[in-house]
C-alpha positions as CSV (number, residue, x, y, z in Angstrom):
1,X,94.5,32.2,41.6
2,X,96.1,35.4,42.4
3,X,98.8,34.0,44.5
4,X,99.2,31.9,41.7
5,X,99.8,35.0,39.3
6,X,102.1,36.6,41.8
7,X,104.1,33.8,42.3
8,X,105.0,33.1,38.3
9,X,104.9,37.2,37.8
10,X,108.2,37.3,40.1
11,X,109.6,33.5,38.5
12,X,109.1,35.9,35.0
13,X,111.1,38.5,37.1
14,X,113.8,36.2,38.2
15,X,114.4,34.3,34.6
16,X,114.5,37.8,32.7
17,X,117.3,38.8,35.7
18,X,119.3,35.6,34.9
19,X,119.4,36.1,30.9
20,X,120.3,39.4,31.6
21,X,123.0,39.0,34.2
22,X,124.6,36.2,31.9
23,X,124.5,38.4,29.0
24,X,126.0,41.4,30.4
25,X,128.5,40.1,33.3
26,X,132.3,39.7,32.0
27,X,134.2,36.2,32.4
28,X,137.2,36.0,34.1
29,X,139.1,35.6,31.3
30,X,137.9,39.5,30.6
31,X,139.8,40.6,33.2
32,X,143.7,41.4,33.6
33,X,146.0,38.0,35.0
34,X,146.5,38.4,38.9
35,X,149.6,37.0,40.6
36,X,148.8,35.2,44.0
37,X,149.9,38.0,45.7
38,X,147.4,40.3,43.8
39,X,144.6,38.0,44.0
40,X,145.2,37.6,47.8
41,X,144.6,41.3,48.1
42,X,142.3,41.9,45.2
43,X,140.0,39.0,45.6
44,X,140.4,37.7,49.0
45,X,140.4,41.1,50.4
46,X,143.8,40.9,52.1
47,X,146.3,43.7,53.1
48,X,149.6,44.5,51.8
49,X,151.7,45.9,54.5
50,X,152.2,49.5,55.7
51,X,154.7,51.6,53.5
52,X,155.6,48.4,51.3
53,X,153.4,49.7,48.2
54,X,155.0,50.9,45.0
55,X,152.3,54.2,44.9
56,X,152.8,54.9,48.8
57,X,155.1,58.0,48.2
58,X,154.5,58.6,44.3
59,X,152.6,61.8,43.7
60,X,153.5,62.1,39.9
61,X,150.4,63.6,37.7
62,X,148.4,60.8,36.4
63,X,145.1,58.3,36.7
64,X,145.1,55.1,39.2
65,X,143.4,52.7,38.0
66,X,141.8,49.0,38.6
67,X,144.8,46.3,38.1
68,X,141.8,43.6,37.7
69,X,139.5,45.7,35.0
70,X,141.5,49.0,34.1
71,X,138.6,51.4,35.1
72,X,139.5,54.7,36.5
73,X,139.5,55.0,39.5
74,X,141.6,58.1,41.5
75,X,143.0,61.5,40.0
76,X,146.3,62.6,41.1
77,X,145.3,66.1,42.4
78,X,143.1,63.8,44.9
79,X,146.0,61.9,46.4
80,X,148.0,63.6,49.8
81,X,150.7,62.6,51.8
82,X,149.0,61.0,55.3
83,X,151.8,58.9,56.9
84,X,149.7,56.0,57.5
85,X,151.5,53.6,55.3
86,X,149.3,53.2,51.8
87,X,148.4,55.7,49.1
88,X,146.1,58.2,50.0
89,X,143.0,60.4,48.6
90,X,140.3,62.5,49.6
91,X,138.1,62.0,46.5
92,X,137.4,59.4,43.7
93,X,136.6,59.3,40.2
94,X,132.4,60.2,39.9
95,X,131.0,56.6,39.9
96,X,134.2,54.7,39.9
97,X,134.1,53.1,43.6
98,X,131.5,51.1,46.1
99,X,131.3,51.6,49.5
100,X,130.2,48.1,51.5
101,X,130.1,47.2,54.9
102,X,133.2,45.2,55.7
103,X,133.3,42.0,56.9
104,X,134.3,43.2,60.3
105,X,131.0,45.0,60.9
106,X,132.4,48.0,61.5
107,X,134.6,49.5,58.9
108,X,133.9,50.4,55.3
109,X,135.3,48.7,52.4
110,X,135.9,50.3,49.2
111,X,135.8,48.0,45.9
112,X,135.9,49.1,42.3
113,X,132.4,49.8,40.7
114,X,133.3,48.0,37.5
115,X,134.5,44.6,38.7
116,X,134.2,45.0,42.4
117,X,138.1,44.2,43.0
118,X,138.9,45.0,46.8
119,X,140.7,48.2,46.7
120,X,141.0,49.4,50.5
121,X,138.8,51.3,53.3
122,X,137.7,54.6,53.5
123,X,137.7,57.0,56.9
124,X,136.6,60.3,57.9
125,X,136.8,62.5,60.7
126,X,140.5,62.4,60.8
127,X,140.9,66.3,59.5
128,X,144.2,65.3,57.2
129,X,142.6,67.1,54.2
130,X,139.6,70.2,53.7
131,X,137.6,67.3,53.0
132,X,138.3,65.4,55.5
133,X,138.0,62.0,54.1
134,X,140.8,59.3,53.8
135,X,140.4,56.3,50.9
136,X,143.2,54.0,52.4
137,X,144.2,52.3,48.8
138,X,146.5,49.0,48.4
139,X,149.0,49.9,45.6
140,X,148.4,45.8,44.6
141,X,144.8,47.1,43.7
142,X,146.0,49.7,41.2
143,X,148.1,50.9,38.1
144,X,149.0,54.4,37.7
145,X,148.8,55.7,34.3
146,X,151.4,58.7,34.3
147,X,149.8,62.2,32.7
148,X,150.8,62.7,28.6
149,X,154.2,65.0,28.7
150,X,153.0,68.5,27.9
151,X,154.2,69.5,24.4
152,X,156.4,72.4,24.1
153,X,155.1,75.2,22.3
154,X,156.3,76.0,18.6
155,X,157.4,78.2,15.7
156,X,156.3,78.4,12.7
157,X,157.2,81.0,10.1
158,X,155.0,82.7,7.2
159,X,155.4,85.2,4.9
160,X,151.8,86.7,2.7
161,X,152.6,89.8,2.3
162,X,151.7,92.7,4.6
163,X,153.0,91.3,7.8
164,X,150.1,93.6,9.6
165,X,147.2,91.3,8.4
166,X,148.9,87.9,8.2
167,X,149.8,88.7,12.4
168,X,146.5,89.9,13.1
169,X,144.6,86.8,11.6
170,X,147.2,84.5,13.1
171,X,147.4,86.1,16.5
172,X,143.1,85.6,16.1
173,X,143.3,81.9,15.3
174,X,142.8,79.2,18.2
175,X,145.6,77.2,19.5
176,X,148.4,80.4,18.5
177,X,149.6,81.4,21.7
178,X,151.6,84.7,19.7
179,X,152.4,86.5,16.2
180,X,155.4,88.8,15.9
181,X,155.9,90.3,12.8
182,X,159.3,90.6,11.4
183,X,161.8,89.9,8.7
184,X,163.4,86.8,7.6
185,X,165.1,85.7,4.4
186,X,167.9,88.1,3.5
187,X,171.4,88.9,4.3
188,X,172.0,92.0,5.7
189,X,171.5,91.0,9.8
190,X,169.3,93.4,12.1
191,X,167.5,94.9,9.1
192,X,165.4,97.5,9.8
193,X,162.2,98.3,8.2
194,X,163.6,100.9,5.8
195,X,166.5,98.6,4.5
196,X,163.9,96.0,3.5
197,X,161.5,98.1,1.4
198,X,164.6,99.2,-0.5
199,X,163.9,95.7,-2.1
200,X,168.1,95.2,-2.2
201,X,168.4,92.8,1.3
202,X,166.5,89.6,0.0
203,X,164.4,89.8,3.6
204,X,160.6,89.2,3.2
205,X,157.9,90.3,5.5
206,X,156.8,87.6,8.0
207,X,154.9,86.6,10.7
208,X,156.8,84.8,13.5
209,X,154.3,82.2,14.7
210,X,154.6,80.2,18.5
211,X,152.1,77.8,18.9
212,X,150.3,75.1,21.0
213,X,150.8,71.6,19.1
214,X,148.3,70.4,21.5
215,X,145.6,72.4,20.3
216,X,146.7,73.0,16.6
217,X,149.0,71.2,14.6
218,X,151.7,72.6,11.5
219,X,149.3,71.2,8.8
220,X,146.6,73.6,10.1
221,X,148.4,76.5,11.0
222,X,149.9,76.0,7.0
223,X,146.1,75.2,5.8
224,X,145.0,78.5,7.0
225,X,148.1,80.5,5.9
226,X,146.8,79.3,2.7
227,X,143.3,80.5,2.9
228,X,144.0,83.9,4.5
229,X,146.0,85.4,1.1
230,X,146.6,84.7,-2.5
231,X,149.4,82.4,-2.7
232,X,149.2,82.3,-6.7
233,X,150.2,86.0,-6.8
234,X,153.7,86.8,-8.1
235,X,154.8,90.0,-7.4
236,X,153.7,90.9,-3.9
237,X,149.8,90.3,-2.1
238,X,146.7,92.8,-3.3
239,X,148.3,96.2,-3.4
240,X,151.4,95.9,-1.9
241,X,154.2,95.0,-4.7
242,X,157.7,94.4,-4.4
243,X,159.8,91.3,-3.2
244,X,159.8,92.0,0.4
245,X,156.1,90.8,-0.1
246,X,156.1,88.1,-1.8
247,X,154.8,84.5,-0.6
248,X,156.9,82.1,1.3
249,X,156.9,79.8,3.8
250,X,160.2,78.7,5.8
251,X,160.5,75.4,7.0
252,X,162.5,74.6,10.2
253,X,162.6,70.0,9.2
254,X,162.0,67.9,6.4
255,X,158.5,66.9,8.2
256,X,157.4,70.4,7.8
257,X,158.9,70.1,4.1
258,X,156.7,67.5,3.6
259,X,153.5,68.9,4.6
260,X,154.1,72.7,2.5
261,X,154.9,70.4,-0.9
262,X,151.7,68.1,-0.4
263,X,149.2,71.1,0.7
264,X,150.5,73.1,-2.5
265,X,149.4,69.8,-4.4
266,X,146.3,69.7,-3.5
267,X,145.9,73.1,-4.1
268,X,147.0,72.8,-7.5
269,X,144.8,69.9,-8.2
270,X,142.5,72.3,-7.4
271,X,143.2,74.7,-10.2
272,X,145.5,77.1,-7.9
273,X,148.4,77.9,-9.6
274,X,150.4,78.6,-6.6
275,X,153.7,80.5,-6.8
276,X,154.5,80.5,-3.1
277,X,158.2,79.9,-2.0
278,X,159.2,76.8,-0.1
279,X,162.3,77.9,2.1
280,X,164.4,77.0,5.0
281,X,164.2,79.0,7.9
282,X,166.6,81.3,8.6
283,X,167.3,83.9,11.3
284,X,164.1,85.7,12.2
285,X,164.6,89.1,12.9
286,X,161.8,91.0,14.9
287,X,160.6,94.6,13.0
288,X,160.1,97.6,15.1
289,X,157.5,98.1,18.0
290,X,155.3,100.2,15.7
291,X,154.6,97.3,13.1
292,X,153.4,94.9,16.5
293,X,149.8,94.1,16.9
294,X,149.1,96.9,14.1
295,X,145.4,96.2,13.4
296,X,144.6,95.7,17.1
297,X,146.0,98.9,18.3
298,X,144.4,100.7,15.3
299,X,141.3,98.8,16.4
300,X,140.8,98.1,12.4
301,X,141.2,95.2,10.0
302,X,142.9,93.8,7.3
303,X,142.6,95.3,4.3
304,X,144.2,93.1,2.0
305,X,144.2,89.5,3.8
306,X,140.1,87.7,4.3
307,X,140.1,84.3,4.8
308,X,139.0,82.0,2.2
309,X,138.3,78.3,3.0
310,X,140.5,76.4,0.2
311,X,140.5,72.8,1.7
Protein backbone atom coordinates (compact mmCIF):
# COMPACT_ATOMS: atom_id res chain seq x y z
CA UNK A 1 0.00 0.00 0.00
CA UNK A 2 2.71 2.49 0.34
CA UNK A 3 4.51 1.59 -2.67
CA UNK A 4 1.33 1.89 -4.15
CA UNK A 5 0.94 5.66 -2.88
CA UNK A 6 4.46 6.41 -3.99
CA UNK A 7 4.12 5.11 -7.17
CA UNK A 8 0.70 7.26 -8.24
CA UNK A 9 2.22 10.37 -5.98
CA UNK A 10 5.10 10.69 -8.75
CA UNK A 11 2.39 9.51 -11.94
CA UNK A 12 0.49 12.87 -10.15
CA UNK A 13 4.01 14.51 -10.39
CA UNK A 14 4.65 13.52 -14.02
CA UNK A 15 0.89 14.45 -15.48
CA UNK A 16 1.02 17.95 -13.62
CA UNK A 17 4.82 18.33 -15.50
CA UNK A 18 3.16 17.44 -18.90
CA UNK A 19 0.09 20.11 -18.61
CA UNK A 20 2.52 22.45 -17.60
CA UNK A 21 5.25 21.92 -20.07
CA UNK A 22 2.48 21.94 -22.90
CA UNK A 23 1.05 25.07 -21.58
CA UNK A 24 4.04 27.04 -21.29
CA UNK A 25 6.58 25.72 -24.14
CA UNK A 26 6.46 27.92 -27.54
CA UNK A 27 5.65 26.12 -30.99
CA UNK A 28 7.73 26.38 -33.67
CA UNK A 29 5.82 28.53 -35.44
CA UNK A 30 6.74 31.09 -32.27
CA UNK A 31 9.98 31.27 -33.36
CA UNK A 32 11.84 33.42 -36.20
CA UNK A 33 12.03 31.36 -40.02
CA UNK A 34 15.54 29.62 -40.32
CA UNK A 35 17.15 29.20 -43.79
CA UNK A 36 18.92 25.77 -44.11
CA UNK A 37 22.03 27.23 -43.56
CA UNK A 38 20.80 28.71 -40.12
CA UNK A 39 19.02 25.72 -39.10
CA UNK A 40 22.23 23.61 -39.85
CA UNK A 41 24.04 25.74 -37.34
CA UNK A 42 21.23 26.72 -35.05
CA UNK A 43 19.57 23.38 -34.74
CA UNK A 44 21.85 20.79 -35.79
CA UNK A 45 24.71 22.34 -33.99
CA UNK A 46 26.92 22.87 -37.03
CA UNK A 47 29.77 25.37 -37.59
CA UNK A 48 30.05 28.16 -39.90
CA UNK A 49 33.61 28.67 -41.01
CA UNK A 50 36.49 30.70 -39.49
CA UNK A 51 36.34 34.53 -40.43
CA UNK A 52 33.24 33.92 -42.80
CA UNK A 53 30.61 35.47 -40.22
CA UNK A 54 29.03 38.83 -40.91
CA UNK A 55 29.74 40.00 -36.75
CA UNK A 56 33.44 38.52 -36.95
CA UNK A 57 35.12 42.04 -37.20
CA UNK A 58 31.95 44.36 -36.23
CA UNK A 59 32.44 46.05 -32.92
CA UNK A 60 29.71 48.75 -33.47
CA UNK A 61 27.71 49.56 -29.96
CA UNK A 62 24.68 47.49 -29.80
CA UNK A 63 22.86 44.09 -28.36
CA UNK A 64 23.36 40.50 -30.15
CA UNK A 65 20.77 38.71 -29.97
CA UNK A 66 19.09 35.05 -30.64
CA UNK A 67 18.20 34.80 -34.65
CA UNK A 68 15.70 31.82 -33.56
CA UNK A 69 13.79 33.74 -30.40
CA UNK A 70 15.23 37.37 -30.35
CA UNK A 71 16.38 37.17 -26.59
CA UNK A 72 19.31 39.13 -25.58
CA UNK A 73 21.99 37.62 -25.46
CA UNK A 74 25.74 39.57 -25.60
CA UNK A 75 26.44 43.46 -24.90
CA UNK A 76 28.85 45.17 -27.13
CA UNK A 77 31.35 46.36 -24.45
CA UNK A 78 31.77 42.40 -23.89
CA UNK A 79 32.87 41.58 -27.34
CA UNK A 80 37.08 41.79 -28.21
CA UNK A 81 39.08 41.24 -31.06
CA UNK A 82 40.74 37.38 -30.54
CA UNK A 83 41.85 36.31 -34.07
CA UNK A 84 40.30 33.06 -33.92
CA UNK A 85 37.89 33.36 -36.72
CA UNK A 86 34.16 34.00 -34.98
CA UNK A 87 32.82 36.87 -32.80
CA UNK A 88 34.13 37.04 -29.51
CA UNK A 89 33.10 37.91 -25.71
CA UNK A 90 34.17 37.64 -22.33
CA UNK A 91 30.81 37.95 -20.66
CA UNK A 92 27.01 37.42 -21.42
CA UNK A 93 23.80 38.85 -20.77
CA UNK A 94 22.82 37.73 -16.75
CA UNK A 95 20.62 34.62 -17.46
CA UNK A 96 20.64 34.73 -21.17
CA UNK A 97 22.93 31.58 -22.03
CA UNK A 98 23.36 27.61 -21.00
CA UNK A 99 26.37 25.90 -20.62
CA UNK A 100 26.03 21.91 -21.63
CA UNK A 101 28.36 19.37 -22.18
CA UNK A 102 28.95 18.94 -25.82
CA UNK A 103 28.52 16.08 -27.64
CA UNK A 104 32.17 15.50 -28.01
CA UNK A 105 32.52 14.91 -24.20
CA UNK A 106 34.88 17.30 -23.84
CA UNK A 107 34.11 20.80 -24.80
CA UNK A 108 31.34 23.13 -23.60
CA UNK A 109 28.48 24.19 -25.67
CA UNK A 110 26.82 27.31 -25.27
CA UNK A 111 22.89 27.55 -26.29
CA UNK A 112 20.48 30.33 -25.74
CA UNK A 113 18.46 30.06 -22.35
CA UNK A 114 15.25 31.06 -23.99
CA UNK A 115 14.95 28.57 -26.91
CA UNK A 116 18.13 26.67 -26.49
CA UNK A 117 19.33 27.54 -30.26
CA UNK A 118 23.15 26.36 -30.48
CA UNK A 119 25.04 29.51 -30.35
CA UNK A 120 28.83 28.32 -29.99
CA UNK A 121 31.53 27.08 -27.24
CA UNK A 122 32.93 28.70 -24.53
CA UNK A 123 36.89 28.54 -23.28
CA UNK A 124 39.02 29.75 -20.59
CA UNK A 125 42.41 29.84 -19.67
CA UNK A 126 43.51 31.36 -22.80
CA UNK A 127 44.37 35.03 -21.01
CA UNK A 128 42.99 37.10 -24.25
CA UNK A 129 40.90 39.30 -21.90
CA UNK A 130 41.11 40.30 -17.72
CA UNK A 131 38.51 37.77 -17.50
CA UNK A 132 39.92 35.39 -19.15
CA UNK A 133 37.02 33.64 -20.75
CA UNK A 134 36.35 33.28 -24.55
CA UNK A 135 32.39 32.63 -25.79
CA UNK A 136 33.30 31.50 -29.37
CA UNK A 137 29.74 32.70 -31.09
CA UNK A 138 28.49 31.81 -34.78
CA UNK A 139 27.36 35.06 -36.35
CA UNK A 140 24.39 32.50 -38.12
CA UNK A 141 23.26 32.28 -34.30
CA UNK A 142 22.69 36.05 -33.81
CA UNK A 143 21.27 39.54 -34.95
CA UNK A 144 22.87 42.61 -33.79
CA UNK A 145 20.64 45.31 -32.81
CA UNK A 146 22.81 48.59 -33.37
CA UNK A 147 22.65 51.11 -30.08
CA UNK A 148 19.79 54.23 -30.62
CA UNK A 149 21.96 57.35 -32.18
CA UNK A 150 22.63 59.69 -29.29
CA UNK A 151 20.53 62.88 -29.67
CA UNK A 152 22.30 65.95 -29.93
CA UNK A 153 21.80 68.33 -27.35
CA UNK A 154 19.46 71.51 -27.75
CA UNK A 155 18.39 75.17 -27.47
CA UNK A 156 15.72 76.47 -26.38
CA UNK A 157 15.01 80.14 -25.68
CA UNK A 158 12.78 81.84 -22.83
CA UNK A 159 12.23 85.10 -21.78
CA UNK A 160 10.06 85.67 -17.82
CA UNK A 161 11.42 88.44 -16.80
CA UNK A 162 14.48 88.77 -14.61
CA UNK A 163 16.84 86.56 -16.49
CA UNK A 164 18.56 85.89 -12.83
CA UNK A 165 15.64 83.63 -11.59
CA UNK A 166 14.40 82.14 -14.91
CA UNK A 167 18.47 80.77 -15.30
CA UNK A 168 18.66 79.72 -11.95
CA UNK A 169 15.39 77.53 -11.92
CA UNK A 170 16.31 76.34 -15.44
CA UNK A 171 19.96 75.59 -14.76
CA UNK A 172 18.13 73.49 -11.46
CA UNK A 173 15.85 71.47 -13.59
CA UNK A 174 16.81 67.76 -14.73
CA UNK A 175 17.68 66.95 -18.17
CA UNK A 176 19.16 70.96 -18.78
CA UNK A 177 22.68 70.42 -19.32
CA UNK A 178 23.10 74.76 -19.13
CA UNK A 179 21.39 78.34 -18.78
CA UNK A 180 23.03 81.50 -20.09
CA UNK A 181 21.26 84.45 -19.61
CA UNK A 182 21.23 87.00 -22.23
CA UNK A 183 19.43 89.22 -24.70
CA UNK A 184 17.42 88.35 -27.65
CA UNK A 185 14.69 90.14 -29.61
CA UNK A 186 15.93 93.58 -30.67
CA UNK A 187 17.97 95.35 -33.23
CA UNK A 188 20.83 96.95 -32.03
CA UNK A 189 23.58 93.84 -32.29
CA UNK A 190 25.98 93.13 -29.16
CA UNK A 191 23.78 95.06 -26.79
CA UNK A 192 24.91 95.49 -23.63
CA UNK A 193 23.09 95.41 -20.48
CA UNK A 194 22.70 99.22 -20.21
CA UNK A 195 21.43 99.68 -23.84
CA UNK A 196 18.61 97.22 -23.06
CA UNK A 197 17.14 98.79 -19.79
CA UNK A 198 16.98 102.03 -21.83
CA UNK A 199 13.79 100.17 -23.11
CA UNK A 200 14.66 101.75 -26.84
CA UNK A 201 16.53 98.34 -28.51
CA UNK A 202 13.40 95.94 -28.56
CA UNK A 203 15.83 93.19 -26.84
CA UNK A 204 14.19 91.17 -23.88
CA UNK A 205 15.80 89.44 -21.15
CA UNK A 206 16.30 85.69 -21.75
CA UNK A 207 17.51 82.57 -20.72
CA UNK A 208 19.50 80.65 -23.34
CA UNK A 209 18.53 77.07 -22.64
CA UNK A 210 20.79 73.67 -24.08
CA UNK A 211 19.30 70.69 -23.25
CA UNK A 212 19.27 66.80 -23.30
CA UNK A 213 16.20 65.70 -25.55
CA UNK A 214 16.90 62.39 -24.18
CA UNK A 215 16.11 63.14 -20.77
CA UNK A 216 13.55 66.13 -21.26
CA UNK A 217 11.72 67.08 -24.10
CA UNK A 218 10.62 70.97 -25.56
CA UNK A 219 6.98 70.40 -24.28
CA UNK A 220 8.47 70.13 -20.76
CA UNK A 221 11.09 72.44 -20.77
CA UNK A 222 8.00 75.04 -22.16
CA UNK A 223 5.51 73.38 -19.38
CA UNK A 224 7.78 74.47 -16.68
CA UNK A 225 8.63 77.94 -18.17
CA UNK A 226 5.14 78.30 -17.67
CA UNK A 227 4.82 77.35 -14.11
CA UNK A 228 8.01 79.20 -12.88
CA UNK A 229 6.45 82.99 -13.61
CA UNK A 230 3.29 84.83 -14.41
CA UNK A 231 2.78 84.64 -18.07
CA UNK A 232 -0.61 86.69 -17.81
CA UNK A 233 1.35 89.73 -16.67
CA UNK A 234 1.63 92.63 -19.23
CA UNK A 235 4.09 94.94 -18.35
CA UNK A 236 7.07 93.10 -17.02
CA UNK A 237 7.17 89.95 -14.17
CA UNK A 238 6.53 90.87 -10.10
CA UNK A 239 8.46 94.06 -9.63
CA UNK A 240 10.47 94.44 -12.45
CA UNK A 241 8.56 96.64 -15.23
CA UNK A 242 9.50 97.70 -18.47
CA UNK A 243 9.60 95.89 -22.00
CA UNK A 244 12.88 94.30 -21.68
CA UNK A 245 10.85 92.07 -19.21
CA UNK A 246 8.18 91.17 -20.67
CA UNK A 247 7.06 87.38 -21.55
CA UNK A 248 8.10 85.60 -24.61
CA UNK A 249 9.11 82.67 -25.89
CA UNK A 250 11.20 82.26 -29.32
CA UNK A 251 10.70 79.50 -31.41
CA UNK A 252 13.56 78.05 -33.55
CA UNK A 253 10.59 75.49 -36.13
CA UNK A 254 7.03 75.25 -36.68
CA UNK A 255 7.11 71.99 -34.30
CA UNK A 256 8.09 74.16 -31.51
CA UNK A 257 5.27 76.71 -32.89
CA UNK A 258 3.03 74.18 -32.36
CA UNK A 259 3.59 73.02 -28.95
CA UNK A 260 3.84 77.17 -27.36
CA UNK A 261 0.12 77.83 -29.18
CA UNK A 262 -1.48 74.51 -27.73
CA UNK A 263 0.16 74.84 -24.05
CA UNK A 264 -1.20 78.58 -24.07
CA UNK A 265 -4.66 76.85 -24.87
CA UNK A 266 -4.81 74.81 -22.33
CA UNK A 267 -3.76 77.32 -20.13
CA UNK A 268 -6.47 79.49 -21.10
CA UNK A 269 -9.06 76.89 -20.79
CA UNK A 270 -7.85 77.02 -17.55
CA UNK A 271 -8.81 80.59 -16.80
CA UNK A 272 -5.14 82.07 -17.54
CA UNK A 273 -5.37 84.81 -19.50
CA UNK A 274 -1.93 84.65 -20.87
CA UNK A 275 -0.25 87.52 -22.63
CA UNK A 276 3.06 85.86 -23.35
CA UNK A 277 4.71 86.60 -26.84
CA UNK A 278 5.15 83.83 -29.39
CA UNK A 279 8.33 84.75 -31.40
CA UNK A 280 10.89 83.44 -33.76
CA UNK A 281 14.20 83.15 -32.59
CA UNK A 282 16.59 85.52 -33.39
CA UNK A 283 20.28 86.13 -32.58
CA UNK A 284 20.98 85.37 -28.97
CA UNK A 285 23.33 87.54 -27.55
CA UNK A 286 25.05 86.50 -24.26
CA UNK A 287 24.89 89.49 -21.21
CA UNK A 288 27.93 90.14 -19.25
CA UNK A 289 29.84 87.69 -16.87
CA UNK A 290 28.27 89.46 -13.79
CA UNK A 291 24.54 88.58 -14.70
CA UNK A 292 25.85 84.46 -15.14
CA UNK A 293 24.81 82.00 -12.54
CA UNK A 294 23.65 85.22 -10.35
CA UNK A 295 21.68 83.39 -7.56
CA UNK A 296 24.30 80.64 -7.29
CA UNK A 297 27.11 82.79 -6.75
CA UNK A 298 25.06 84.95 -4.37
CA UNK A 299 24.20 81.68 -2.83
CA UNK A 300 20.36 83.13 -2.67
CA UNK A 301 17.11 82.68 -4.48
CA UNK A 302 14.66 83.98 -6.66
CA UNK A 303 12.80 86.50 -5.50
CA UNK A 304 10.35 87.06 -7.98
CA UNK A 305 10.13 83.50 -9.99
CA UNK A 306 8.48 80.11 -7.52
CA UNK A 307 7.29 77.42 -9.36
CA UNK A 308 3.67 76.82 -9.63
CA UNK A 309 2.41 73.55 -11.06
CA UNK A 310 -0.14 74.73 -13.88
CA UNK A 311 -0.68 71.40 -15.90
Amino acid sequence: MHNFAKILALLISIFIFIIYSGETALAESDYNQLSNEEERIILHKGTEAPFSGEYNNLFAKGVYHCKRCNAALYNSDDKFKSGCGWPSFDDEIKGAIKRQTDADGRRTEIVCANCGAHLGHIFSGEQLTDKNIRHCINSTSMIFVPAAAPLHPQKAYFAGGCFWGVEYLFEHKTGVLEAVSGYMGGSLEEPTYRDVISGTTGHLETVAITYDPATVSYEDLAKFFFEIHDPTQANGQGPDVGSQYLSAIFYKNDEEKKILHELIDKLRAKGYDVVSKVLPAETFWPAETYHQNYYDRKKQRPYCHIYQKKF
